[in-house]
C-alpha positions, 0 to 999 in steps of 0.5 A: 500500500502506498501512501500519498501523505506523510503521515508526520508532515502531512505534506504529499508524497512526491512521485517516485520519492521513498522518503519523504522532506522530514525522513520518514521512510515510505518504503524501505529501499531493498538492496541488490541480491547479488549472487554467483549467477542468476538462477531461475527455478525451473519452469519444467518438472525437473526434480522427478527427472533427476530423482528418476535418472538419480535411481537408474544411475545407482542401479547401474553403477550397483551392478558395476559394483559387484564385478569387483574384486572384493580385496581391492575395496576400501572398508569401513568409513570411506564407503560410507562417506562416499554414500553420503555425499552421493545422497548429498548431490542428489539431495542437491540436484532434486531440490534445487537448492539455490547456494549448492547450484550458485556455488563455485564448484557447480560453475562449469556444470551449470555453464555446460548444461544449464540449470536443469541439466546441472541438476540432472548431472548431479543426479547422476553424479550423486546416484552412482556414488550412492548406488555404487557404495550401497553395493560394495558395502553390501558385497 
């Protein structure tokens, strides 16, 4: 809602003018949003894509996985943060989160494929860590 007076000073509000002769704010001034790159939300319903492409990645590197030679596997906690940041970079793909596609490190992806596809490849990305290090663990 505009105002069209003061209300301290009664005098009427200039056109265009967010502050008035005797300082009273009439709307307060919003600063610039700067961020690493316009990101737009997307338009198409890319978040049930990159889950869906997210799944079929893990289910193909699963059965990658299991032609592996179970001696030349690391154990323990490297698997389990190799599953971990592959649910993170699917979690990061779906929904889209604003600071994890505006980072530095999604730059070239972005840059490649655009926002949708950058969230798809890190679908992909993150499925088949995650697909990968569910079969080595329960190989």
């Amino acid at each position: 809602m505009t105002e069209p007076v003061c209300p301290l000073c009664q005098t009427p509000r200039p056109r265009g003018a967010k502050r008035c002769i005797c300082n009273y704010t009439f709307e307060y001034e919003t600063p610039p949003r700067h961020s690493f790159g316009r990101l737009r939300r997307s338009t198409a319903n890319v978040d049930v894509i990159v889950l869906i492409v997210a799944v079929g990645a893990g289910m193909i590197a699963a059965l990658l996985a299991n032609g592996i030679d179970r001696r030349t596997v690391p154990e323990g906690a490297a698997l389990w943060v190799m599953i971990a940041i592959g649910l993170f970079a699917v979690a990061g793909g779906a929904f889209g989160w604003r600071w994890f596609l505006a980072s530095s490190r999604a730059r070239w992806p972005r840059l490649l494929f655009g926002t949708d596809g950058a969230r798809v490849f890190y679908g992909v990305l993150g499925g088949a860590l995650a697909g990968g290090g569910i079969a080595l663990v329960l190989a």
